[in-house]
Every structure is written in structure tokens, then in C-alpha cells.
N, C-alpha and C positions, 0 to 999 in steps of 0.2 A: 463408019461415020463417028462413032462414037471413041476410037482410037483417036483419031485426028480431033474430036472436042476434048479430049482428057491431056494430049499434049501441049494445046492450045490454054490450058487453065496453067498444068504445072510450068510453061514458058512466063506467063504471068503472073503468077506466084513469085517465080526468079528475078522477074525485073521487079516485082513491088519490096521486096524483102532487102533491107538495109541493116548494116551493122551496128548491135543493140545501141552501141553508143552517141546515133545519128541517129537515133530514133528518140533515146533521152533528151536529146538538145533541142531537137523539133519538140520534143515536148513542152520542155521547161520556156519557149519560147513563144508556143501557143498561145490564143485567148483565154482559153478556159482557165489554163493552170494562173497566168497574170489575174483574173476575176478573181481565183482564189488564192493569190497569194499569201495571204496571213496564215493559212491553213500548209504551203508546201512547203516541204524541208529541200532549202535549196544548197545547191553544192559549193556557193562561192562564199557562205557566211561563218561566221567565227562558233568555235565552240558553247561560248555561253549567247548566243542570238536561240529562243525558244523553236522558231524555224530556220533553222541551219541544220545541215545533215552532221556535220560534225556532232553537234549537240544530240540528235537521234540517236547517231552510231553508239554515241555515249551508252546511254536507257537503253539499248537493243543488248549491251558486253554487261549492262548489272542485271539482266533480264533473269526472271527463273529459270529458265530455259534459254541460253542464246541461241539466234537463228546461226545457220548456215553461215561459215564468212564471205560467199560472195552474195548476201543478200541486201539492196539498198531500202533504205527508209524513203518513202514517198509521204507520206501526210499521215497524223494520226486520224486512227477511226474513235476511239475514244480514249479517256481518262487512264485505260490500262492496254491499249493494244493498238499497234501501227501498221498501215497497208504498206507491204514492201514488194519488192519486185527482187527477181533470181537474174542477176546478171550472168550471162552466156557469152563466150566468143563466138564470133559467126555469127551469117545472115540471118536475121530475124524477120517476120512478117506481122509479129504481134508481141506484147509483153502482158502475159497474166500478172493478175495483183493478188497477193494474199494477204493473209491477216496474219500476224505473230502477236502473241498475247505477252506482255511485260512479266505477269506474276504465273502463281500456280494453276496449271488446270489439263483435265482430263488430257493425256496425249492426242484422242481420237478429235477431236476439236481443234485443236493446233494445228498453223498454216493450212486453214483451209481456203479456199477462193473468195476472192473477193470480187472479179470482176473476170473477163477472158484478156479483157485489153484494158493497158494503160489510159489511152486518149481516151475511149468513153465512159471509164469510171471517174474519170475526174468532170467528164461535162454533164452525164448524169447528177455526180455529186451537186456539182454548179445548181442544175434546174430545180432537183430535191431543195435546197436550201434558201431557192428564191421563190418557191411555192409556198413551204414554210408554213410561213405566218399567215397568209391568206387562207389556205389551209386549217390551220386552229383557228383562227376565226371564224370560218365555214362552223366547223365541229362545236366550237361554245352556243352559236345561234339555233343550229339545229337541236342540239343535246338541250337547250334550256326548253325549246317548244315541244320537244318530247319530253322531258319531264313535267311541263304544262298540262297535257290534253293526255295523255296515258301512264304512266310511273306513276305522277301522285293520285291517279284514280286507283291503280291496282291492274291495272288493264291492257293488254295486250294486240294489236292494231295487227293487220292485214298486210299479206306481204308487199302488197301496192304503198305501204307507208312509208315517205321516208324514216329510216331507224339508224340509230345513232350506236358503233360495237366500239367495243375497248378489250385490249388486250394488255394483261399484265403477268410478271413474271416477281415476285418477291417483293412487292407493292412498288413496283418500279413499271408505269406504264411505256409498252414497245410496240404500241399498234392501235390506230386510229384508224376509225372507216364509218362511211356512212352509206346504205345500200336500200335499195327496193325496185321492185317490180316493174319495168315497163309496158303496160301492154301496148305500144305504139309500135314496138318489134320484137316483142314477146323472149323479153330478157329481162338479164339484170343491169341496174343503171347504180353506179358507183360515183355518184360527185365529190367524195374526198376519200384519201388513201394516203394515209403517214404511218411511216415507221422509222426504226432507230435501231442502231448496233449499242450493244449495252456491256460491259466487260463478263456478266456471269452469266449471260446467253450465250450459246450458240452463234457461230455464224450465218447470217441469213435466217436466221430461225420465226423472227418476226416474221420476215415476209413468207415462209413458208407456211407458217399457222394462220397470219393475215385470210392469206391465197386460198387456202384449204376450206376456212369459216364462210368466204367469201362464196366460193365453188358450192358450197351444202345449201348454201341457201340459195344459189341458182336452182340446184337439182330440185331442193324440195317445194319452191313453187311453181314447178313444173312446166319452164319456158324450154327453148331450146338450148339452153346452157352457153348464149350467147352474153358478155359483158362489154358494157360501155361506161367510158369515165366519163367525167364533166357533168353538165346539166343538160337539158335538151336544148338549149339554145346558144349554150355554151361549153361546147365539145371538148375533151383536151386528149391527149395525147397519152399513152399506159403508164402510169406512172414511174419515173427513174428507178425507183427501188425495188419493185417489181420485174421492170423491165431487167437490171443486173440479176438480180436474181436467175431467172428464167434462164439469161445465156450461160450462167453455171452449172446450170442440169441438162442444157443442150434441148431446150425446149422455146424456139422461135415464136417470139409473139407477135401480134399488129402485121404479120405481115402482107395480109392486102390491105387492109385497114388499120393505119398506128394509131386509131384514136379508139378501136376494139379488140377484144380479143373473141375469136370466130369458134364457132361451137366446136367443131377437129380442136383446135387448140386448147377451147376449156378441157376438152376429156384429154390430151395427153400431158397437162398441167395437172387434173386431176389425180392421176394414177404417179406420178412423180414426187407429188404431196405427200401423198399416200403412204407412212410406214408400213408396208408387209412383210412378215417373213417368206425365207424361201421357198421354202416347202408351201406354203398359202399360195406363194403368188403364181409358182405350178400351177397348180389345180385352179385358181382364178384364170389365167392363161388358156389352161385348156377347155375351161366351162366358156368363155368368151368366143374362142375359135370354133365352140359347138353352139354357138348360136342359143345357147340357156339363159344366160345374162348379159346386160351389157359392164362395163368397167365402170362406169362414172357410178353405177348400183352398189357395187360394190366399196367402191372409195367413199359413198355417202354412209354406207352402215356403217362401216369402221369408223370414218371419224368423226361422224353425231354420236361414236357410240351405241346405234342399239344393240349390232352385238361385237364383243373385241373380236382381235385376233384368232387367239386359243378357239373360243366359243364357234365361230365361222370356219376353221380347219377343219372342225371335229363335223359341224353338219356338210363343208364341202367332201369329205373322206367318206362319210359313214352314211350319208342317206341318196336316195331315191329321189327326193322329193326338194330339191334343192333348188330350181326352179320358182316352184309354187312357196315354197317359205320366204324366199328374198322378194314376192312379190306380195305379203300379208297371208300367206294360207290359205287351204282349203276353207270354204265355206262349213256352215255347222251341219248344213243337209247331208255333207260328203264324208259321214261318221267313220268308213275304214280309212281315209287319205287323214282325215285331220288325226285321228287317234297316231298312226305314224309317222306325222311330222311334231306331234306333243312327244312323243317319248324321244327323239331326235332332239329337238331341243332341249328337253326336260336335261338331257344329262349334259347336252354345251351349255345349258347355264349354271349347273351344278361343278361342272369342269371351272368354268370362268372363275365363279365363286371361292375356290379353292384354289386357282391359281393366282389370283388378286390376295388372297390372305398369304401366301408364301411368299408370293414379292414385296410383301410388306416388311421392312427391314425398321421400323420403331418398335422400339422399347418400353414399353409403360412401366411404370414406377422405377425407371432409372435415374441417376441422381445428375443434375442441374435440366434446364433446360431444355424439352422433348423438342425438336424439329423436326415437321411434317414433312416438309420438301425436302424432294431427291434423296428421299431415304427408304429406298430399295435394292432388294436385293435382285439378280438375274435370274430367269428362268427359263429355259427355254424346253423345247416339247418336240415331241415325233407323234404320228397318230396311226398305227397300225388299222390300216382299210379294212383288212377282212376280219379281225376279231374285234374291231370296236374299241381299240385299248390303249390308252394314253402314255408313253414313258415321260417324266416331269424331271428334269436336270438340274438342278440349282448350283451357283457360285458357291456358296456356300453351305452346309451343313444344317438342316433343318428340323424343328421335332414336328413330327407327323399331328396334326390337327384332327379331330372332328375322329378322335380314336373309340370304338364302342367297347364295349365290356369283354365282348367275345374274337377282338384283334388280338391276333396271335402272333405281330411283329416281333420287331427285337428289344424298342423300347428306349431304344439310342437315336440317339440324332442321326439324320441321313441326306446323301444329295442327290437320290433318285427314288422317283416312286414311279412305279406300272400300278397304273389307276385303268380302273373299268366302269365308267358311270353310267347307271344306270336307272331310268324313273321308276319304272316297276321291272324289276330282277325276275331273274327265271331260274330255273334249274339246270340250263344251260350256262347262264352267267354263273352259276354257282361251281359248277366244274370248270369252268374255264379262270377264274378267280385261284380254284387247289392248286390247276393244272399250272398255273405260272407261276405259283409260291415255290412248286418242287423243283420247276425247271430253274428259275433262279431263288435260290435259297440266302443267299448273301442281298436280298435286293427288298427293300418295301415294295410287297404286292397289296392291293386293295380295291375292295370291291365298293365304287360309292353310291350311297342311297337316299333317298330323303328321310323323313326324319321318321315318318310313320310307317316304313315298310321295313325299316332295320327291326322288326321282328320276325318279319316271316325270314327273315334271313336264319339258317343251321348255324348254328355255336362256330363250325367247324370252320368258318369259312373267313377269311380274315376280311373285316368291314370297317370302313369311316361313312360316319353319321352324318349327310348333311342340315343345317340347322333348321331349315325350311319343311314344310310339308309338302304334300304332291299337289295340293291344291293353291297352295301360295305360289309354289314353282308356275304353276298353270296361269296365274292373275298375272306373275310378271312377263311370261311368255308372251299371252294375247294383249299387253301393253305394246309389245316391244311390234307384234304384227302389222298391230293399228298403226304405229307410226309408219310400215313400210309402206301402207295401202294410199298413203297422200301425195308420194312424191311419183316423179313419172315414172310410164314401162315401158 
């Protein structure tokens, strides 16, 4: 049966798939692309008409980068970068959009999707741009009556409130939303959602961090991580921008309902969001198929933040208790479980800590101008399960931080450290600290502590100081619990 349904698709496939250049012309003949005409680079206009492709092709050959030569210009997305399309010989079923950026920027950024298909990026486009302004009008009325009744009190309202988010990128706002709590179907209720391509974002990046902020605060009022747009008496439809989104990660939304998005879909939305590394998202993988946690838990700690990446590798790798800490911890009666999920923590956020200070690539007292953003450097990590012991890899060349009196490195700049962190050290950490100085002698080894125990540490043994004590490590620890214990399990 299913042999005969699968030839029956690719026979339909066959007859829907037209050659790219009957597929442009239905295009450019459409409704949608006529609605927006001022915006499409069309093929019959002279070189100096602003929408003519001739005039495109121009800006695409002074480009910092030219594209590809068989790629055409469709409409610009902004001020420095235009949706094009890859023309192909042969039948086509669909035409992906991409984005090519005019000026300088990161390779990995460049031509990436913009759409899966021609015809709905341009009717998405359409509906985004006629929502619009009704839209910011929504958001000034809302945003003025919450700064009314909570902002200028100091005060903080309930997740049943309407609340008014903003997203900004280098004081250039790329993301509008306004969101709260339903309980009439025990979700979230989103009556506006705007965003914008901006030339020194990312593509899609708004709607990815929109989507992500929007997802967190599903989780953490604790509804079934179902979302609805519009108002409750007036429904609409998942928003265009979101909606393109989505079909470029291969993550279907609305589809039993396009005026929702269904809790299945919030969590594989979730996890898609979600920047993991590899190695993380293993052991995340495996901990989910074991029935320990669920994903959308996990997508919520990383990115509210309570604990990173680094910090969640090292307690998914290294503890026991892995489970009960993504869930707020032991209780205080349960003195041997909690004590082993503090020293577990104790040293992922000692790790964290010192991996946030290495990726920090400013300068202080350098000359003109300090710039905060995107000035870092890469790091990335392995985390040894059975000794507890971190390899730390950097782009670049680094000097060892948080060095004690009695580190016995090399004193040079370096772009790996095997770190072993530790809340309270033992005599075992202390051989195993020699025991990988001798096996690799060419390599910063280091045994990390807080700040008060770097004495019982032996001269002998190479150590970085971290700046914290065991008890401040401990206050930020059970901050970080209390936040896990609100959202659901």
C-alpha cells in the first residue's frame, strides 16, 4: 500500500513541477507580486528604474561579495541586502529565496534562506506589511497603559497581564510582541507580533529570538505551551514572519489550526530556537529518550539563562542528580542529595564564570573607542564524564585568568586549558590535577576553586582562584533553583 501511495505522490510531483522560467512569469504575474509592485525588481525595466532588475543586477556585480551568476534579484529585504532566487535549468516544483548582503559580513550569514518558496514569501511579505501599522498601533496603546499602571509604579504584573516585549539589536529595534496568559485555554495569547530584517542581523534572527522569548514565557507560566495570536474575539492567523520562518527550519506551524500554534509544535519550535552544542545536545537527546527531562526544560534554562551551555554540559556529563537539579533540587531535609547537587553545580558555575571571562574579547584601556557588542572571542569545550574535567579551546591565544601564587603553568599565553572545577577539592582532585600536568606537559592544566579553599590546596598542585567564595557560589546557585521550581514539570 504504501509503495503505490509513494508512486502516486512522486507522479504528482511530476505533473506540478514546471520549468523555473514558467514558474517566474506566473509569478511576476500574480496578485501578490502586482500589490507589491513598488518593492519587485521587474525584468522588463531599464537600468536606472529603482525596481528594474537590470538596476539590481547592477548593486548585486559592486556587491562586497558577488553572488553566484545565475542568481536573480527579486525585491530588496533592506537598505543593504536583496532576496534572490538560484536559477536552474529543469523542472522545478518550487523556488527558494535567499538573502545576499550588498556589503561586508560574516561568510556564515551569507545566502541564507529566506523563504522555501518564491509565491509565499512575497504573499507573506504582502500580509506582514498590511498588518503593519495596525500592528504598531496595537503596541503604542498597549505599551502606553503599561507604562501607566506598572513601569512607572516600579512594579511587575502577573503573567495574565497584558505585557508589552521589545527586542533590540545596536539601538535599532527588530522585534515587537505583546503576550499573556490565557486561562480560558490555558496558554499563551499573543495579540501582536512584528519583526524586521535589518542589514547587521542575522537572517531571521528577530524571529528566532522573538519565538524563543515568546516560548519562555509559555513555559514559565506554566500553561500547556499552547499559543494563540490575535485577541479572543478577534483571532488572526500565525503571523507571516514567523510563519517564513518556521518553514526554513522545517518546523510546520498552524497546522490543524493556522490561527495556533499546538503544544507538539511549541516544543519542536522550542528545541530548534534553541542554540546547543553538539556534544549538549547528545546527552540532552539521551536524557529526554530516558524519560529524565523533558526538552522544552531544557530550552527554557538555556535561554532564560539560569544556567548556559558550558554550565548544563558539565552537570548533564558529571552528576547523578540531573533530574532533581533541572527540577529546583533537593529539599533542605535531603542534606546528602542536596550537598551533591551544590558541589555539581558549585563547579558549572565556576566553569560558566571562567568561560564567559575567556570569551570576552574587549580590551580595557585600549585606545579610541571600547565596543561591547560582538566582541568575542570562540570557545569551545569537551567535558571528560568520568574524571569530571573540562578541555577549554579558544580561537585565539589566551592568558590564563584567576592564576594563584602557587600555579606552576607556563606563564604564556595559551589556546587550551584542562580545567578541573571544583567546590570543595579533595586529595583525589589533587592527583588527578599532577596526574594530567605530567600527561600533558605542553598544555595548561588547572585545578579551579573558590576563593576560600585555594588554601587547603598543596603548593604543588597547579590552581586558578575563583573570585567568589563557596558561600556566594551557594546564594547564586539556590537563586538560580528557585527559578527552576515556578515553571512546569
Amino acid at each position: 500500500m504504501s509503495i503505490i501511495q509513494d508512486d502516486s505522490e512522486e507522479v504528482r510531483a511530476a505533473q506540478e513541477s514546471r520549468p523555473m522560467i514558467e514558474l517566474l512569469n506566473a509569478f511576476h504575474q500574480s496578485e501578490d507580486a502586482n500589490a507589491m509592485r513598488q518593492f519587485i525588481y521587474w525584468p522588463n525595466g531599464e537600468v536606472d528604474q529603482r525596481n528594474s532588475r537590470r538596476w539590481a543586477l547592477t548593486l548585486l556585480g559592486n556587491a562586497s561579495v558577488p553572488p553566484p551568476d545565475n542568481y536573480l534579484p527579486i525585491m530588496p529585504v533592506d537598505e543593504l541586502s536583496m532576496a534572490c532566487v538560484e536559477y536552474v535549468e529543469g523542472p522545478v516544483t518550487h523556488i527558494p529565496v535567499r538573502r545576499w548582503h550588498l556589503g561586508p559580513i560574516d561568510p556564515r550569514f551569507q545566502d541564507m534562506l529566506l523563504d522555501m518558496d518564491l509565491a509565499a514569501y512575497v504573499r507573506s511579505l504582502r500580509e506582514e506589511l498590511e498588518y503593519r501599522p495596525r500592528g504598531l498601533n496595537a503596541m503604542d496603546r498597549i505599551a502606553r497603559k503599561y507604562k501607566a499602571q506598572y513601569a512607572s509604579k516600579g512594579t511587575r504584573p502577573r503573567g495574565s497581564v497584558l505585557r508589552p516585549v521589545q527586542l533590540a539589536c545596536q539601538n535599532v529595534v527588530i522585534g515587537l510582541a505583546a503576550l499573556r496568559h490565557d486561562p480560558m485555554f490555558d496558554g499563551l495569547r499573543v495579540p501582536v507580533y512584528l519583526t524586521c530584517e535589518v542589514p547587521h542581523v542575522a537572517t531571521h534572527e528577530a524571529n528566532r529570538a522573538l519565538a524563543a522569548l515568546i516560548l519562555c514565557d509559555a513555559f514559565q507560566n506554566g500553561g500547556t505551551m499552547e499559543i494563540r495570536f490575535g485577541d479572543r474575539g478577534m483571532p488572526c492567523r500565525i503571523p507571516p514572519g514567523l510563519a517564513r520562518f518556521a518553514r526554513t527550519i522545517d518546523v510546520p506551524l498552524g497546522v490543524d489550526d493556522p490561527e495556533c500554534i499546538s503544544p507538539a509544535e511549541a516544543r519542536r519550535l522550542f528545541t530548534a530556537v534553541t542554540p546547543v552544542p553538539d556534544d549538549l545536545r547528545l546527552r540532552l537527546e539521551d536524557l529526554v529518550d530516558r524519560g529524565i527531562i523533558n526538552p522544552e526544560r531544557a530550552c527554557y534554562v538555556l535561554m532564560a539563562g539560569v544556567w548556559t551551555a558550558i554550565e548544563l554540559d558539565y552537570v548533564f556529563a558529571t552528576s547523578s542528580r540531573t533530574e532533581s537539579i533541572m527540577k529546583g533540587g533537593a529539599s533542605f531535609d535531603q542534606r546528602g542529595a542536596r550537598q551533591a547537587e551544590l558541589e555539581s553545580c558549585r563547579a558549572a558555575a565556576m566553569l560558566g564564570m571562567l568561560h564567559r571571562l575567556l570569551t570576552n574579547a574587549d580590551s580595557a584601556g585600549a585606545a579610541g573607542v571600547r565596543v561591547f557588542e560582538d566582541q568575542t572571542s570562540h570557545v569551545s569545550w569537551n567535558v571528560n564524564e568520568d574524571r569530571g574535567v573540562v578541555v577549554l579551546v579558544a580561537d585565539r591565544p589566551f592568558a590564563l585568568p584567576w592564576r594563584s601564587t602557587n600555579h606552576k603553568g607556563s606563564g604564556t599565553n595559551s589556546e587550551t586549558l584542562i580545567c578541573i572545577p571544583r567546590g570543595l577539592p579533595t586529595k583525589s582532585d589533587h592527583a588527578t590535577a599532577l596526574q594530567l600536568q605530567s600527561e600533558f606537559p605542553d598544555t595548561e592544566v588547572a585545578l579551579l576553586v573558590p576563593a576560600d579553599m585555594a588554601i587547603l590546596v598543596p603548593s604543588d598542585v597547579p590552581t586558578i582562584v575563583c573570585p567568589e567564595r563557596l558561600a556566594e557560589l551557594d546564594v547564586g546557585i539556590e537563586r538560580r533553583l528557585a527559578t527552576l521550581r515556578v515553571g512546569r514539570l
